[in-house]
N, C-alpha and C positions, 0 to 999 in steps of 0.2 A: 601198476594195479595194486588195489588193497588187499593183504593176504586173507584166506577166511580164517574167520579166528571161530575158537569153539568157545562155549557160553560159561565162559570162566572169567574171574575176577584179578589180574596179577596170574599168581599159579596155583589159582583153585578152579577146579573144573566143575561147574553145579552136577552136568549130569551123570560125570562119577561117582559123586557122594551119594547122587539119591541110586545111583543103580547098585553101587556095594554097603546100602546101609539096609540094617535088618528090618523085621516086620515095625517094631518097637520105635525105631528111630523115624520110619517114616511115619509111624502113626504122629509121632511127636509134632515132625517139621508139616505134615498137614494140619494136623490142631493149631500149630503156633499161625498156620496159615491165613485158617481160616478166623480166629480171633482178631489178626494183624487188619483185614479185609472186614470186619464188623468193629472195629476201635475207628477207621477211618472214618467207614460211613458215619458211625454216631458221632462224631467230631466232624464233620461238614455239616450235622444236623441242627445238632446243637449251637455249634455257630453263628449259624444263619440264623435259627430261632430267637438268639442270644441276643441276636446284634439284630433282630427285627425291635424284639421286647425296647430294645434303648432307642430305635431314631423314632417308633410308635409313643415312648413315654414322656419322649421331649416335645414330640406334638402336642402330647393332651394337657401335660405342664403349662406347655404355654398359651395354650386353649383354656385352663382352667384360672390362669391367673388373669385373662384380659377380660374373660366372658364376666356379666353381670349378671344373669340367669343362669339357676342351676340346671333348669330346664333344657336351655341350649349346651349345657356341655353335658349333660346326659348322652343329648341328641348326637354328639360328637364325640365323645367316650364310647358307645354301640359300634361306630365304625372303624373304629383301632382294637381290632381283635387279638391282639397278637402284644397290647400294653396292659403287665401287670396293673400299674395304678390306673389305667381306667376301668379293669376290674375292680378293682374295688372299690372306686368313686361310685360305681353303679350297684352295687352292693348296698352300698352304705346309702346313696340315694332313695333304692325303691322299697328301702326299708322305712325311712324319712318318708319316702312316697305314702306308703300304709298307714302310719300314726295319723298324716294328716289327713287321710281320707276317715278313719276312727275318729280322728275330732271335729273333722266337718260332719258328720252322722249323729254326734253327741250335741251342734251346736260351738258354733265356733270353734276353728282349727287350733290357733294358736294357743286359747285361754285353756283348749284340752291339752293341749302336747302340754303344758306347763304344769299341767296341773297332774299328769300322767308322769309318776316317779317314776317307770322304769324306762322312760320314752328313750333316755339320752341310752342307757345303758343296754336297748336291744342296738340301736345304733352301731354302739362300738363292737359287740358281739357280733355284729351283720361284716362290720371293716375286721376284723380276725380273721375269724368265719374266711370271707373271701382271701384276707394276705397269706394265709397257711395253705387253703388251695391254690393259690398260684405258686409259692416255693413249692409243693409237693409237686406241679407239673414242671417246673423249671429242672427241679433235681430229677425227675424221671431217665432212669437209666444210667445218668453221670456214677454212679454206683460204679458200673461194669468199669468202663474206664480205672477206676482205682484198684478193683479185684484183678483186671489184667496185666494192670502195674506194676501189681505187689507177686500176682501166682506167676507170671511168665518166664520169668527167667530161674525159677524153679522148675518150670516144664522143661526146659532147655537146659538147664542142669543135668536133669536125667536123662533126657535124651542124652548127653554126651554119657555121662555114667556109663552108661546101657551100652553107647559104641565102646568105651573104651573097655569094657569089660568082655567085649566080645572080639575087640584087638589084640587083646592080652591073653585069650584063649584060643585063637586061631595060631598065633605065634610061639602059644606053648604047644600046642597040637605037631607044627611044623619043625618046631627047634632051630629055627632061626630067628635071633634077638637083633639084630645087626641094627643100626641106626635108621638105613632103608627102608628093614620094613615095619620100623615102628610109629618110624615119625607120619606117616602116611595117609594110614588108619586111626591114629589117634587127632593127626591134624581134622579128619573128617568129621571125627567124633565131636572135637570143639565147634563143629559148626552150628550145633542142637542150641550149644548157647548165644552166640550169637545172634540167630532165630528167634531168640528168646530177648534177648535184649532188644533186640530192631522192632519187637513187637511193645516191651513194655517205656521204653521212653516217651516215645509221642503219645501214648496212654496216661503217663504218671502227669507227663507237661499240663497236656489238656485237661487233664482231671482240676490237678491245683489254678489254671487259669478258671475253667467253669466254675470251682467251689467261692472262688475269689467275686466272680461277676456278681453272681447268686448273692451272697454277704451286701453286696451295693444293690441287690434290686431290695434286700429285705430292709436293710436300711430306709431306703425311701419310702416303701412303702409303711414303713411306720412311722415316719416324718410327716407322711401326706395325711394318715389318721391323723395325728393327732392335728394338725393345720385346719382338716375338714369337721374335726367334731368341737374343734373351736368356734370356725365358721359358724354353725349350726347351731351351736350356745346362743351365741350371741343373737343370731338372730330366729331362733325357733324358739330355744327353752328359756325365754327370757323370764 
């Protein structure tokens, strides 16, 4: 038979520490807690969001490089919700859309867009415009992640502080220094950092993987401006 074992790690007992650690320590090791349990989820969320944005932009990539109407990759850029660059191909389109609806109202599209100096240059302010809202939502929250990275195991720091300060004063109280009873109290006290580390690593990783992603979606999509207002040269503001 399997002996029962108690909810200890080696020869650390969890539910010793938390039933001999003060108001202070357990406030700590719940915050580190619940931080630990909110870095996760926004790191599954993120993820998934991350990794939608890339298989949605190799779609419309290659929807936008075979299509011969801009019309039709419009019409397919709307349905990849979740692809920075077809936001902003749609951006930059129904901005294009509006000039030539201005210069078919003025009498021919074209001979106005051309003749309409600031035509090209709402364009490229419409592809900004849109690539700086899609980083703002890509970065949303990735913040916390690095703040948890960097404050955590300063949480967890003082959490231990706090125990061992209150080892070292229950031991002066008692007058007994002996290796027994110090090593103990104080082993429990290190566990605040611990806590504290367990929580900021996979916070610090994620962070630098997400900030990394983010840098190749912005990249692209300033490759794709400037590819799309080439396009649109050539054949609008001729």
């Amino acid at each position: 038979m399997i002996p029962h074992l108690p909810l200890a790690f080696g020869a650390m007992n969890y539910v010793e520490i938390i039933r001999d650690a003060s108001f202070i320590e357990l406030a700590v090791l719940l915050l580190l807690m619940a931080v630990s349990v909110a870095s996760w989820a926004l790191i599954a969320m993120k993820a998934t969001q991350l990794s939608r944005a890339r298989a949605q932009s190799l779609t419309f990539l290659d929807t936008f490089w075979k299509a011969s109407r801009l019309e039709a990759i419009y019409q397919s850029a709307q349905k990849l919700e979740g692809s920075p660059l077809s936001k902003v191909f749609c951006a930059g389109y129904e901005e294009l859309s509006k000039l030539a609806q201005t210069g078919t109202q003025d009498g021919g599209a074209e001979a106005a867009m051309s003749a309409k100096l600031g035509g090209i240059e709402n364009v490229e302010r419409a592809l900004n415009r849109a690539a700086t809202a899609q980083i703002t939502e890509l970065e949303n929250r990735v913040s916390f992640l690095g703040t948890v990275g960097a404050a955590s195991p300063f949480v967890g720091l003082f959490g231990t502080v706090i125990g061992i300060l209150g080892a070292f004063n229950n031991i002066a109280e008692q007058g007994n220094a002996t290796l027994a009873t110090v090593a103990a109290p104080v082993g429990n006290a290190l566990f605040a950092t611990a806590a504290g580390l367990f929580a900021a690593i996979p916070a610090v990783v994620a962070y630098n993987s997400f900030v990394s992603r983010i840098k190749v979606f912005d990249t692209e999509m300033s490759n794709f401006s400037a590819d799309f207002l080439n396009i649109i040269k050539r054949h609008f503001f001729r």
